[in-house]
N, C-alpha and C positions, 0 to 999 in steps of 0.2 A: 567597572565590573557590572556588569547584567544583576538587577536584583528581579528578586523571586516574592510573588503574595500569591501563595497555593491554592487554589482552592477546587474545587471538583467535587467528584462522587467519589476517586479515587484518594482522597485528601488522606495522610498515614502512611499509604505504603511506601517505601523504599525500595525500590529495585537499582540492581548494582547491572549496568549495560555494558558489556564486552562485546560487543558487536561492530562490526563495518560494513560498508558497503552499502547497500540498501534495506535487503529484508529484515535484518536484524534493526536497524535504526527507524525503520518503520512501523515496525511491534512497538519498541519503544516509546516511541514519539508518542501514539494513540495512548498511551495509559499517563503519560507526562501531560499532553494535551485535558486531559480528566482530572490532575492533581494529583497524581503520584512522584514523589521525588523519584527521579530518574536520574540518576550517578552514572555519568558517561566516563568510561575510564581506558584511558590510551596510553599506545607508548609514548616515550620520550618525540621519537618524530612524528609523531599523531596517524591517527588513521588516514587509509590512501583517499577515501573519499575529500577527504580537505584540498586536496590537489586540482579534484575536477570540476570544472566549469559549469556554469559558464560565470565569469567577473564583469561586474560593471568597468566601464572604460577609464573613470576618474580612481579605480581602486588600485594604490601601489604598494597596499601591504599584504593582500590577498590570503589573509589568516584562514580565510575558505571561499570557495565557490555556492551557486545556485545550490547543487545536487547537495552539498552537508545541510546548506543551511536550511531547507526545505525539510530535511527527515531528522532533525537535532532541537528544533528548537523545545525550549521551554527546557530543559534539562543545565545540570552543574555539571561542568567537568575539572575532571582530575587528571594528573600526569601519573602512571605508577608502571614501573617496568619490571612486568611478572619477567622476565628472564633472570632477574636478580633476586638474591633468595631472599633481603630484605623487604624487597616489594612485595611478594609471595606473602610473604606472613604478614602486610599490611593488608592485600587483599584478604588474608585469612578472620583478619579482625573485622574490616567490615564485612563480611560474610556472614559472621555471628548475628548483625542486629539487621540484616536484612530479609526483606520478604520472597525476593527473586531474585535469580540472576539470569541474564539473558545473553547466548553467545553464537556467536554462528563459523566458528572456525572448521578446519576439515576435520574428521576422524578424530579422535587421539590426541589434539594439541593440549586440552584441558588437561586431560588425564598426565601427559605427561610431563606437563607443569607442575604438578601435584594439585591441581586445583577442581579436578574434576568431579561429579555428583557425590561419588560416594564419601571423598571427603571432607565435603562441606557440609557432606548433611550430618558429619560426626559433631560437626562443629552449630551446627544450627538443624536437629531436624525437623523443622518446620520451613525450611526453607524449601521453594519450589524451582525447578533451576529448568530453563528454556533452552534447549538447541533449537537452531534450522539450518540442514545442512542441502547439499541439493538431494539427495539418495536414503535422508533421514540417518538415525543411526540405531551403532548394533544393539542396544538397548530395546527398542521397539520391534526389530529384525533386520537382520544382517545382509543386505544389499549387496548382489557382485556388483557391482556400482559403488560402494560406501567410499571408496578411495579416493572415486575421481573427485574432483574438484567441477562445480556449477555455476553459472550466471544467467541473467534473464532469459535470453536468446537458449541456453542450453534445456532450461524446465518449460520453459515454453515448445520448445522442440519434441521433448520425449515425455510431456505433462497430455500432448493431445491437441493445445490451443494452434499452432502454427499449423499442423494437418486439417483445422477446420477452417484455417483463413487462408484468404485469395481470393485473383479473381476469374480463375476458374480451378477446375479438379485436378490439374497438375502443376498449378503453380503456388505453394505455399509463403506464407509470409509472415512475416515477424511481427506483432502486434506493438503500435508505437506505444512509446513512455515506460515503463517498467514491469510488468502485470507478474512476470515470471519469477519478480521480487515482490512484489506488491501483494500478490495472491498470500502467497506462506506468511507474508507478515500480519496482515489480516488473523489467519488463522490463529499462528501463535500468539496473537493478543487476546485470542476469543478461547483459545488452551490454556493460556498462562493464569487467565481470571475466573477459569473451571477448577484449574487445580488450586488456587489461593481462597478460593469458596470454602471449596473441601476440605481444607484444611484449617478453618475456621472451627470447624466441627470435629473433627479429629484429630486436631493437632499433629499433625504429619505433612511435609512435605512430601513431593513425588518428582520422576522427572517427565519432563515435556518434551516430545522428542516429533519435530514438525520436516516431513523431508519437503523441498522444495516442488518435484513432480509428483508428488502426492498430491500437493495442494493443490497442483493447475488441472489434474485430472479429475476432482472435485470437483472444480472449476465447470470443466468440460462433459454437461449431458449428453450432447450427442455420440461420446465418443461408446460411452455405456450402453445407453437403451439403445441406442440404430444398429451397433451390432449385435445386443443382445436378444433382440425382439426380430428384427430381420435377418439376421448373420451380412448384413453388408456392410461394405465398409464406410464410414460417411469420409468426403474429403470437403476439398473447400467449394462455399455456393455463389463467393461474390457477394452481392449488396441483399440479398433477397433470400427470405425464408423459403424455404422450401415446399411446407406443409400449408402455408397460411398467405395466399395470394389477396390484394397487394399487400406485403409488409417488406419494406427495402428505400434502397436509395433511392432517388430519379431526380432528373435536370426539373433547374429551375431557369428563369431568362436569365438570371444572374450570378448561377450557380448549383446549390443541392440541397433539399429535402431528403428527410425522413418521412415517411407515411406507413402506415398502417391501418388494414381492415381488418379484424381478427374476428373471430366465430358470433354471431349475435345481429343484432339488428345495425349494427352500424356500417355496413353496405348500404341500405339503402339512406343512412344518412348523407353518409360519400355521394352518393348519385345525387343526392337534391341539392348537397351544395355546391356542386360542380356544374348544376344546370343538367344534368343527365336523366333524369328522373325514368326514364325509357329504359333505361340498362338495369333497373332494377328488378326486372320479372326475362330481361334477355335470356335465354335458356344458356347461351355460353356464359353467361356470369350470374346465375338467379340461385345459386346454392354454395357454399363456401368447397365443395367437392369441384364444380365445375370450373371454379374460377382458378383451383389448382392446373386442373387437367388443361384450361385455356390461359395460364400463364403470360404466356408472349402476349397475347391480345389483350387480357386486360392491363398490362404494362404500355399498350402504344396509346391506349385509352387514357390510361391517368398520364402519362407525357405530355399527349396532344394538348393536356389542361395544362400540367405543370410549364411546361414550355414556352406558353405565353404570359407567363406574368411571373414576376420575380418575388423575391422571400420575402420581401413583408407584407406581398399583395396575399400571398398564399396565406402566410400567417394570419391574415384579416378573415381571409375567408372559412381556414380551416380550422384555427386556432379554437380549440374549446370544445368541439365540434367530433373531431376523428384523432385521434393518435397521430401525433405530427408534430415536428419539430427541425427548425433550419440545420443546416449541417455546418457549426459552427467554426470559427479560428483563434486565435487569441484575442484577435483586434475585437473580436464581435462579442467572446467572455465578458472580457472589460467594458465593456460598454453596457451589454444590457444589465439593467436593473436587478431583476432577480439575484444576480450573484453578490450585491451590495446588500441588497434589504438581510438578504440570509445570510452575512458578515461572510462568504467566500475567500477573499480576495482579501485579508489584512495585509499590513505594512508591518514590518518590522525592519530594526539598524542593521546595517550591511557596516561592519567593521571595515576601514579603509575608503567608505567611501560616503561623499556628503549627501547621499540619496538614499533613502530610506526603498527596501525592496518589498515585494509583495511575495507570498507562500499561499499556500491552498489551507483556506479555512476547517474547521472543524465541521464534519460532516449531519453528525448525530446534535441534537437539540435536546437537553436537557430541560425540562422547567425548573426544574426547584435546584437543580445541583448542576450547572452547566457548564461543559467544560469551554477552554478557550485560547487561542494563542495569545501568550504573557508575555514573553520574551524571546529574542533572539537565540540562534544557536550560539554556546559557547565556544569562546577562546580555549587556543588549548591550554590546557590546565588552570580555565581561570578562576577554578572554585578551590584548587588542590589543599590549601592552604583552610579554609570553610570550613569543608568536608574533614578533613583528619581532626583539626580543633574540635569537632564535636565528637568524634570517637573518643578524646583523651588524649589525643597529641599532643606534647606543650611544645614552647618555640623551641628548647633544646634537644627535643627529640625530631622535629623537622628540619632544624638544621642538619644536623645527625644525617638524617635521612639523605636529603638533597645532597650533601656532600657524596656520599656514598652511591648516586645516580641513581638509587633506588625509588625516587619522587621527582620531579622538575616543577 
C-alpha cells in the first residue's frame, strides 16, 4: 500500500473526488500535490481512465495506465458504489467531515443519486462542492447545450482554441495533450480554493459550477478583443504572431526554433547578434509597424540566419539575448537540465511493473510550504479500508458493507 507524509500549504483539507477522466482528476491532483487529502472515490469497476494507456511492456497487471497515473497521484482511494443505497449513505457520512467535493458527471447524475449540492450542504454547510461539466451547469445558467455530454477535442472546438490553430485560415486543428481538459481543471482548482477561502470567514459553503468551453474561451484572447475591437473574425495564423513580426516558428539546420522580437529595443539586439547590424535602421524593418507590414521579408531574413546553423549553435548565440527557444521533443525534455534542477520530471511506482515511471512535476515553487509529488496514483480501492476506519467504521461494519457490494 502507497503510504502518505502530507504536507503542503494545503495540509487539513479533505476533499472527497468524484471525478474521471481528465479535468476533474486534474483539479484534483493540483490541491493533493499541495497536501490536501484527496479521497478519490470509484465504483466497483473503477473509473474508465484506468483502462487507458499507455502501459509499460513488462506490466501484466495493468491496475492503470499513463493517463490515470499522471492526473491521480498522491491521492487515497476508495471503492464505494453510490448506485447502492448503502454506499449513498456512506458517501453521505464522509461528506459531513469534508471540505469539498469535486465531480464532473453530466447534468443531473448527482442529483439523482441523491447526492447532489443541495443535499450535502444539509448535511455539512460549509462544505464547497465543485462541478465541470463541458456546458457548465443550470446552477450558474442553463445551457441549451447542458445535456450534451464533452471532451477535449469538443471544448476546444466550441471554447474558440481550435478556430485559432492551424496552419492556415482554413484549416483548424486540435491542439495536442489535453488543454480542453486541462484548461477547466486549472480553473476549478483556482474556484474551488476561492470558494474554501470564503468560507473561512463565513462559514458557508457555495457551489462551484466550472463549464468546460467557458474555460477555453478564457483561455482564448483573440477570440474576444479581435472581434470585439475590429468586428473580424480571427482564424488560425500558423507559427506566427500576427501583430508582432518576427515572433513564430522558423527552420533550423536540424529542425525548429522559436523566436521572438516584441516591441522595445530588442530588434536591434536581434540584428547585432545575427551579424546584421544594417537592418536595424532598414526602413522595411526600422519600426515594429513596418516589420509587420514587411512580414514575409523579415521571415526570409531571420531563416537565411536560422537555416545555417542548428539549435544549439542558435541557442549559443541567441540564448539570453532575444526571446528564443528550441522547439522541443520528449527526448530533448529529458535531457536538458532545467527540467531536473526544477524537480519536472519525478519517478514514481508503476504497479505491475519493475520500472519506476516518470509524471510531470509540480509546477508552482513554494518556499516555505512546497508542494510535491509523494506518491503514486492509487490502487483501486487501496485505501477503502483507511479511509472508512477513520470516519468510525469498525471491521463489523465493513464487513457489512462489502458483503452487501456497497464498498470493495
Amino acid at each position: 500500500m502507497a503510504t502518505f507524509s502530507l504536507t503542503g500549504g494545503l495540509k487539513g483539507l479533505r476533499i472527497l473526488d468524484v471525478s474521471q477522466a481528465l479535468a476533474g482528476p486534474f483539479c484534483t491532483q493540483m490541491l493533493a500535490d499541495h497536501g490536501a487529502d484527496v479521497v478519490k472515490v470509484e465504483p466497483p469497476e473503477g473509473e474508465m481512465a484506468r483502462r487507458v494507456g499507455p502501459f509499460t511492456q513488462d506490466d501484466a497487471v495493468r491496475a492503470y495506465g499513463g493517463m490515470f497515473q499522471c492526473c491521480n497521484r498522491n491521492k487515497r482511494g476508495i471503492v464505494l458504489d453510490l448506485k447502492h443505497s448503502e454506499g449513498r449513505e456512506v458517501f453521505l457520512k464522509m461528506a459531513e467531515s469534508a471540505d469539498a467535493v469535486v465531480e464532473n458527471f453530466r447534468v443531473g447524475v448527482m442529483d439523482r443519486l441523491g447526492l447532489g449540492y443541495e443535499t450535502l450542504a444539509e448535511r455539512n454547510p460549509r462544505l464547497v462542492y465543485t462541478s465541470i461539466r463541458g456546458f457548465g451547469d443550470p446552477r450558474g445558467g442553463r445551457s441549451p447545450y447542458a445535456d450534451w455530454p464533452a471532451v477535449d477535442i469538443v471544448s476546444q472546438a466550441m471554447g474558440g482554441l481550435m478556430g485559432l490553430t492551424g496552419p492556415d485560415a482554413h484549416t483548424p486543428i486540435k491542439v495536442g495533450a489535453g488543454p480542453g481538459d486541462a484548461i477547466p481543471g486549472l480553473f476549478a482548482a483556482y474556484a474551488t480554493m476561492v470558494a474554501l477561502w470564503e468560507a473561512r470567514t463565513s462559514g458557508k459553503g457555495q457551489y462551484v459550477d466550472v463549464g468546460m468551453i467557458d474555460s477555453v474561451l478564457a483561455f482564448c484572447e483573440p477570440v474576444t478583443n479581435i472581434y470585439s475591437y475590429l468586428d473580424k473574425v480571427p482564424g488560425p495564423v500558423g507559427n506566427r504572431n500576427p501583430e508582432i513580426s518576427p515572433m513564430g516558428a522558423v527552420r533550423a539546420k536540424d529542425g525548429w526554433v522559436a523566436i521572438a522580437v516584441p516591441p522595445g529595443r530588442i530588434w536591434e539586439i536581434f540584428c547585432q547578434a545575427i551579424g546584421r547590424p544594417e537592418l536595424i535602421k532598414d526602413p522595411r524593418f526600422a519600426t515594429e509597424r513596418a516589420r509587420v507590414e514587411n512580414t514575409d521579408e523579415v521571415y526570409a531574413v531571420v531563416e537565411d540566419f536560422t537555416l545555417r546553423h542548428t539549435k544549439a549553435e542558435l541557442s549559443a548565440i541567441l540564448g539570453g539575448k532575444v526571446p528564443f527557444g528550441p522547439v522541443y521533443d520528449a527526448a530533448d525534455i529529458f535531457a536538458d537540465p532545467h527540467y531536473r534542477i526544477r524537480d519536472m520530471l519525478p519517478q514514481v511506482e508503476q504497479p505491475g511493473s519493475a520500472r519506476r515511471v516518470t509524471v510531470p512535476g509540480v509546477p508552482p515553487k513554494l518556499t516555505r510550504t512546497p508542494g510535491g509529488v509523494h506518491v503514486r496514483a492509487p490502487l483501486l480501492g487501496e485505501h477503502t479500508d483507511e479511509v472508512l476506519a477513520a470516519l468510525g467504521f469498525g471491521e463489523e461494519q465493513l464487513t457489512q458493507l462489502r458483503k452487501s457490494g456497497a464498498i470493495a
